[in-house]
C-alpha positions in Angstrom: 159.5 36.1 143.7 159.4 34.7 146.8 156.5 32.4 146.0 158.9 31.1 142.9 161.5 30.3 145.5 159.5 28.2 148.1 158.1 26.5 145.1 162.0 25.4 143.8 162.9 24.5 147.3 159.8 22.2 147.8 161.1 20.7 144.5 164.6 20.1 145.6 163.4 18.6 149.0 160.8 16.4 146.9 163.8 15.2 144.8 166.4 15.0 147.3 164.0 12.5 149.3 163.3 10.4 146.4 166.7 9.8 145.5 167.3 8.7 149.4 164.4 6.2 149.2 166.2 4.7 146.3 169.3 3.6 147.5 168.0 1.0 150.1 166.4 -0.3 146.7 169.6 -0.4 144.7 171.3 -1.8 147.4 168.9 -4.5 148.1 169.3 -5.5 144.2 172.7 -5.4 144.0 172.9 -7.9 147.3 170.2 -10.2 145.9 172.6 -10.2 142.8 175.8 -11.1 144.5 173.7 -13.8 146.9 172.7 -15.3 143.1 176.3 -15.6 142.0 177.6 -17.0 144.9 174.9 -19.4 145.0 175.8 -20.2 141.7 179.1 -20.6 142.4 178.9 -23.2 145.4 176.4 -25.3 143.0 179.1 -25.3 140.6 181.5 -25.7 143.2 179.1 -28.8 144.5 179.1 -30.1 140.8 182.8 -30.4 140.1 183.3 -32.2 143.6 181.1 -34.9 142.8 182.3 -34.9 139.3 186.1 -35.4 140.6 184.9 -37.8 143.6 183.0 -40.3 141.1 186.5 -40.2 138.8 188.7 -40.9 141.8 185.9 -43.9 143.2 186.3 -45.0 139.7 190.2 -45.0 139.5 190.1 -47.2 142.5 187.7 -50.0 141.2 184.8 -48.9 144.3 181.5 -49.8 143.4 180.3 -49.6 146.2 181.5 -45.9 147.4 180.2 -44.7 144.2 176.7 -46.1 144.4 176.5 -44.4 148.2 178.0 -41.8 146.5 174.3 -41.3 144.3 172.6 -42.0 147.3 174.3 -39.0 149.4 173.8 -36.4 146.8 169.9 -36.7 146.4 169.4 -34.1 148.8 171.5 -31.8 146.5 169.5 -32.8 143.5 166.7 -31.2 144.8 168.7 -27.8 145.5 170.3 -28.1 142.1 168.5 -27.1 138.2 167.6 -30.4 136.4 170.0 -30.3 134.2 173.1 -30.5 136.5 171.4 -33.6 138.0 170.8 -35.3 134.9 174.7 -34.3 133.9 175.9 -35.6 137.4 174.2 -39.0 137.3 175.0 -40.0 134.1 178.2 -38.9 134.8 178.5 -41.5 138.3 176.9 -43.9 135.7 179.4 -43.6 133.3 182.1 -43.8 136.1 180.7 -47.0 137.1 181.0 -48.4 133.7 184.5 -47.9 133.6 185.3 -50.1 136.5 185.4 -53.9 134.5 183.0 -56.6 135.2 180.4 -54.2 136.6 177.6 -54.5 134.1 175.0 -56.4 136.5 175.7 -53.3 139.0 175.3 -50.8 135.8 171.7 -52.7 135.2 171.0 -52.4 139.0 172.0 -48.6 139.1 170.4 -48.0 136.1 166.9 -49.5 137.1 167.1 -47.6 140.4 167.9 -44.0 139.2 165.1 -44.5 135.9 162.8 -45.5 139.3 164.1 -42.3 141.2 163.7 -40.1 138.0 160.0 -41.2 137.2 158.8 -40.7 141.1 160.3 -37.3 141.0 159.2 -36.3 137.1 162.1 -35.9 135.9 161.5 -36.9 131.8 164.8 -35.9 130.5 167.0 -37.6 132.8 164.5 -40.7 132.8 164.5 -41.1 129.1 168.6 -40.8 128.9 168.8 -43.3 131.9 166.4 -45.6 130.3 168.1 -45.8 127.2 171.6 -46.4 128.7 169.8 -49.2 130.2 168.3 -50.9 127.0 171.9 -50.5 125.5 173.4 -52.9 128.6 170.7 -55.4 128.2 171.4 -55.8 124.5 175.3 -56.1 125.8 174.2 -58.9 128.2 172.2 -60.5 125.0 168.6 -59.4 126.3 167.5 -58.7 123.0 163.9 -59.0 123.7 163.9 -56.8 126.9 165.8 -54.4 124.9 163.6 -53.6 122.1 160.4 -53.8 124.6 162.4 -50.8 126.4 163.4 -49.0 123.0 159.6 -49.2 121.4 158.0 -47.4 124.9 160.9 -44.7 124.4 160.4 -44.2 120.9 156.8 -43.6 121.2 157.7 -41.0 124.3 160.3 -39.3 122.4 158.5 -38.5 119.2 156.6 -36.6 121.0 158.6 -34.8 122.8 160.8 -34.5 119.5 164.2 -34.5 121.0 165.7 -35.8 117.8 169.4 -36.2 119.7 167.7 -38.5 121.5 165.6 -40.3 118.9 169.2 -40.8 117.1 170.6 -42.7 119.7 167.4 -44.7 120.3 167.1 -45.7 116.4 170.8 -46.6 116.5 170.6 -49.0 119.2 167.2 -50.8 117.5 169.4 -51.0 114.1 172.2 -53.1 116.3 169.7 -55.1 118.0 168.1 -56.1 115.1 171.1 -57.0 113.1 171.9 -59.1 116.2 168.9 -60.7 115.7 169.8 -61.2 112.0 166.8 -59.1 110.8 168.2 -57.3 108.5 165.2 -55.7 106.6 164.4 -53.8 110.4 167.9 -53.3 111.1 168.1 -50.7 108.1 165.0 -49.3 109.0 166.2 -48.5 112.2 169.1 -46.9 110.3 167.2 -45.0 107.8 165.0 -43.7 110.7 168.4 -42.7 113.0 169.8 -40.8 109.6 166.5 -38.9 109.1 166.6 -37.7 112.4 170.5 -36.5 112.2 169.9 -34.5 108.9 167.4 -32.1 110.7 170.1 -31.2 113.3 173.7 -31.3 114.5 174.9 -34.5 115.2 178.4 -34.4 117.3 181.2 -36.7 115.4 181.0 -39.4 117.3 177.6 -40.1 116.7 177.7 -39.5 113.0 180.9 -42.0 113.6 178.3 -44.5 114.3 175.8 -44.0 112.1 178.4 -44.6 109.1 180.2 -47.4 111.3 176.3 -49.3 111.5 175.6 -48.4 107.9 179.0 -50.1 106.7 178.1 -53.3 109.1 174.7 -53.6 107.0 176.5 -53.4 103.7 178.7 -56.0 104.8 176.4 -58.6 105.3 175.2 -57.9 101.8 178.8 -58.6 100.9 178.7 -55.4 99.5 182.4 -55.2 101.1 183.7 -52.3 99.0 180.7 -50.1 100.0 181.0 -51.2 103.6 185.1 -50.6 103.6 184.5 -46.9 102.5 181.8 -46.3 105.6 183.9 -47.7 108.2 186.3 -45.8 106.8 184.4 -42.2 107.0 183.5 -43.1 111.0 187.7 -43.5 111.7 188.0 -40.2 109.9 185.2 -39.1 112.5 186.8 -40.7 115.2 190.3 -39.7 115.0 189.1 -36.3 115.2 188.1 -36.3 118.2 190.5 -38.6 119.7 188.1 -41.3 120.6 189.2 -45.0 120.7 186.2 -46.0 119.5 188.3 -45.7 116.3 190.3 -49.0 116.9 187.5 -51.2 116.4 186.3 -49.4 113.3 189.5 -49.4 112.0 189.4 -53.2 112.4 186.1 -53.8 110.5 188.3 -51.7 107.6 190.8 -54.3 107.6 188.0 -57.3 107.9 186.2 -55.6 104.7 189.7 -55.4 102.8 190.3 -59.4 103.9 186.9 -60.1 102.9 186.8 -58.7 99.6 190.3 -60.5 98.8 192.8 -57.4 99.2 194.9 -59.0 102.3 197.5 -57.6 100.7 196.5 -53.7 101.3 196.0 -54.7 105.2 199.6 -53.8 106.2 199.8 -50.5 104.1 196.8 -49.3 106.1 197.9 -50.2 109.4 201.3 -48.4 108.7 200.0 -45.1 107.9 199.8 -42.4 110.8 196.5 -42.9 111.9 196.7 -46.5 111.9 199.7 -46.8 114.1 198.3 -44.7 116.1 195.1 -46.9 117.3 196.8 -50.4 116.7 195.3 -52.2 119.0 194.7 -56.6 119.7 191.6 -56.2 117.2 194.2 -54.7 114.3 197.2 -56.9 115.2 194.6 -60.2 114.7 193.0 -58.7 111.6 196.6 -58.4 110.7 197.1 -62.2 111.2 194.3 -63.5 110.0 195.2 -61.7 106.6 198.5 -63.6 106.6 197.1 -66.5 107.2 194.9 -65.8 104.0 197.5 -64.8 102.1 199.5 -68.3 102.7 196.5 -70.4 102.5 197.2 -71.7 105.7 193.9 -73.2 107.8 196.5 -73.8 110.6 197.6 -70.3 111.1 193.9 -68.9 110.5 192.6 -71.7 113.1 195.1 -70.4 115.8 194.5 -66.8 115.1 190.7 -67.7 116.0 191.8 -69.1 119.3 194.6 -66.6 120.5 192.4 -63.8 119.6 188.9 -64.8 120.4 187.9 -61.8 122.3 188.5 -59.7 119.5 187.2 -62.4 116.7 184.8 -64.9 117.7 183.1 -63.1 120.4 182.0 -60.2 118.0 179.2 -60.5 116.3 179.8 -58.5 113.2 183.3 -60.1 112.9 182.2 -63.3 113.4 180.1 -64.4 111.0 182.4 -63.1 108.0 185.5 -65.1 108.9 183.3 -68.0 109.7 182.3 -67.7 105.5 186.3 -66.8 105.3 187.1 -69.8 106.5 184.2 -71.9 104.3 186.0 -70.3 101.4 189.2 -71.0 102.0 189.1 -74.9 103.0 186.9 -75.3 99.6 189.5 -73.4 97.9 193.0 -75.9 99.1 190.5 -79.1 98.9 189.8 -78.0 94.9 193.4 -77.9 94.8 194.5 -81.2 96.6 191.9 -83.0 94.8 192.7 -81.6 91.2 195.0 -84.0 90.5 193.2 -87.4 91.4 190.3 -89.4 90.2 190.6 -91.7 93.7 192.4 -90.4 96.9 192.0 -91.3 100.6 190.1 -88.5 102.8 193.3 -89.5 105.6 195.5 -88.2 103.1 193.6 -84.8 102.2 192.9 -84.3 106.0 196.9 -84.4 106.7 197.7 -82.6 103.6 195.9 -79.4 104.9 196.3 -80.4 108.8 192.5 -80.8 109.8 190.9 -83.5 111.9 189.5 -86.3 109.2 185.6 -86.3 110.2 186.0 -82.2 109.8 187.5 -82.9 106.0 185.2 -85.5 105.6 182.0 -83.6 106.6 182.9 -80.9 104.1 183.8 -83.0 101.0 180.3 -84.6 101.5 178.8 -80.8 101.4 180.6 -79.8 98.3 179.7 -82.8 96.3 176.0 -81.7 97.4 176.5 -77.8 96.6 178.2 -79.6 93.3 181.4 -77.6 93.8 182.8 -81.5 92.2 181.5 -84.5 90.8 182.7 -87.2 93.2 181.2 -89.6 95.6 182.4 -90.7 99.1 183.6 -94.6 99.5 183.2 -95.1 103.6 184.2 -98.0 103.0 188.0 -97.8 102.2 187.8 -94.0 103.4 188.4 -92.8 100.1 187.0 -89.9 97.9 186.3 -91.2 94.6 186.4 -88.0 92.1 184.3 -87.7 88.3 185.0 -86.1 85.6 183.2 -83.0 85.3 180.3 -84.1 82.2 180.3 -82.2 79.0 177.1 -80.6 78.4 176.4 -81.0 74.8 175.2 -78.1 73.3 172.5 -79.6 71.4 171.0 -79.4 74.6 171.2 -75.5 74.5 170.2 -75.0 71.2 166.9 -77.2 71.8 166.2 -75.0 74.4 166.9 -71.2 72.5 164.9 -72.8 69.5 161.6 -74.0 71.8 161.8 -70.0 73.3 162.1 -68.7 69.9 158.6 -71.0 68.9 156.6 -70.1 71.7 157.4 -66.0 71.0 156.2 -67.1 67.9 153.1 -68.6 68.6 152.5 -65.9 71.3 152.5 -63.6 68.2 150.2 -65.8 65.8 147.5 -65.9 68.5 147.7 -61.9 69.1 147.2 -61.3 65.5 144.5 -63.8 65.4 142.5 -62.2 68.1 143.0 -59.1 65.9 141.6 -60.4 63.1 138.5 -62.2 64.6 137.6 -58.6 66.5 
């Protein structure tokens, strides 16, 4: 009995000083676990200042705060997980690109931090700096040094298969080659950027542009119905999220409505709730230029060009349909001035639709080559002499139907020949 006893009490003791080593143990975790959180918490803390600094530097126009402002927080870059740094940087980026007229500092920044990146092996924030960059050379119209910048990141993406990133990259080589008017490329690009989004989740706004680029392809086929109804899915997109990139797509909706001679639908669009909504310049000189269509008036459709050239002429994919626009309709009133004459001066035309003389001139002579009319230009009493258009005779047209109709017969004698002689 006694031996039992000793041997319980042994036991007790035993367990009584195992559960005292424990607890320094258990405290020890629990105080590594609280340092953990709290350094979380001041890297977090850390984060959002920088954050809120870069959008106050920004609200203020300073450039140059914010680019000491990337400088100062390398040191926490190294404290802080990759991915914070990447978020931060692009964030100071994008901060700097709010600030107008900064996009030689944007290129400068840009270089600097891909530099920075590469030295200190950071890929991911490398490859997202790098491809900001090749997006502000092909704003500043660097087309070549863009696409020499997009082919090395394509081939270092694929392997990595960060297919996010390989949508954005194909986008960009789809604009820059429909800037270059390369249009077989351009939809490759496009095709490539779509294959890549159908294997994952692609936020809105960048399914926005997919459908926004797709609709600026079928456009310059003239394929303007097609193109309206894409540009048209990428404003859905963008409205849902609130982001104004929705103005300017709404504007390519009107542009394919002008285009595909439906002027009249332009105001009915822009006075329904979503359109009034991102009415911007670009919408109120689509909205103009469709008037000026709709009265036939050069005039107006001349001065829209000039009051609203930032949004018109200085875009590319605008630019090039109203120039065609406008080809159309001065062929259009000249076909209409000119109906009634067989001789009329080109001073007369010229004031008749209010265009300099050499401009009217110039195009007569191109019409009467692309034989829109018979007529011939008399320089020397500046008159446009017009022809009757000649009656083809349709003896012509039968000759023609009846030599086809002989040689499908001889085609037919000489097969059954070779038949025969075999």
């Amino acid at each position: 009995g006694d031996g039992n006893r000793a041997g319980i009490a042994a036991s007790h003791a035993g367990q009584s000083l195992g559960g005292g080593a424990s607890l320094p143990a258990t405290h020890a975790n629990k105080k590594a676990k609280v340092s953990a959180a709290r350094a979380a918490e001041i890297a977090k803390a850390r984060e959002d200042a920088a954050l809120t600094l870069a959008d106050l530097y920004a609200a203020k126009g300073s450039t140059a705060k914010l680019t000491q402002l990337l400088e100062d927080l390398k040191p926490l870059f190294a404290a802080v997980p990759k991915a914070k740094t990447a978020k931060i940087v692009r964030a100071i980026i994008d901060a700097v690109a709010r600030i107008p007229g900064t996009t030689e500092l944007q290129l400068k920044l840009c270089r600097e931090q891909a530099e920075w990146a590469r030295e200190e092996k950071r890929t991911f924030l490398r490859q997202r700096i790098e491809a900001r960059l090749a997006s502000l050379l092909f704003q500043t119209k660097d087309y070549p040094g863009s696409l020499s910048l997009i082919g090395t990141l394509l081939r270092e993406v694929k392997r990595l298969d960060d297919k996010l990133l390989l949508v954005d990259i194909h986008l960009l080589e789809s604009r820059v080659h429909h800037a270059l008017r390369n249009f077989p490329k351009s939809k490759a690009a496009l095709t490539a950027a779509r294959t890549a989004a159908n294997a994952i989740y692609v936020p809105p706004t960048t399914q926005a542009e997919i459908d926004c680029q797709s609709g600026t392809l079928h456009a310059e086929e003239k394929d303007y119905k097609t193109a309206y109804s894409y540009f048209f899915e990428g404003f859905e997109q963008y409205n849902s999220v609130e982001e104004k990139k929705a103005g300017p797509a709404l504007k390519y909706m009107l542009l394919c409505k002008i285009m595909s001679g439906r002027a009249d639908e332009v105001t009915s669009i822009v006075n329904t709730k979503a359109g009034l909504k991102y009415a911007d310049s670009g919408v109120e000189a689509m909205q103009a230029i469709a008037s000026a269509y709709k009265n036939r008036s050069l005039k107006d459709f001349q001065s829209t060009l000039t009051k609203f050239q930032q949004e018109l002429t200085q875009d590319i994919i605008v630019h090039s349909h109203l120039s065609a626009l406008y080809d159309k309709m001065l062929e259009q009133n000249i076909c209409r001035l000119i109906e009634p004459y067989s001789c009329v001066e080109i001073s007369h035309i010229a004031s008749l639709i209010e265009l300099p003389v050499n401009e009217v001139e110039k195009k007569l002579s191109q019409m009467i080559l692309d034989k829109v009319f018979s007529g011939t230009l008399d320089q020397g009493s500046g008159n446009l002499v017009v022809y009757e258009d000649p009656e083809i005779d349709e003896a012509y047209k039968s000759a023609i139907e009846t030599f086809e109709t002989l040689e499908t017969v001889v085609d037919t004698l000489m097969t059954r020949s070779q038949k025969i002689v075999a």
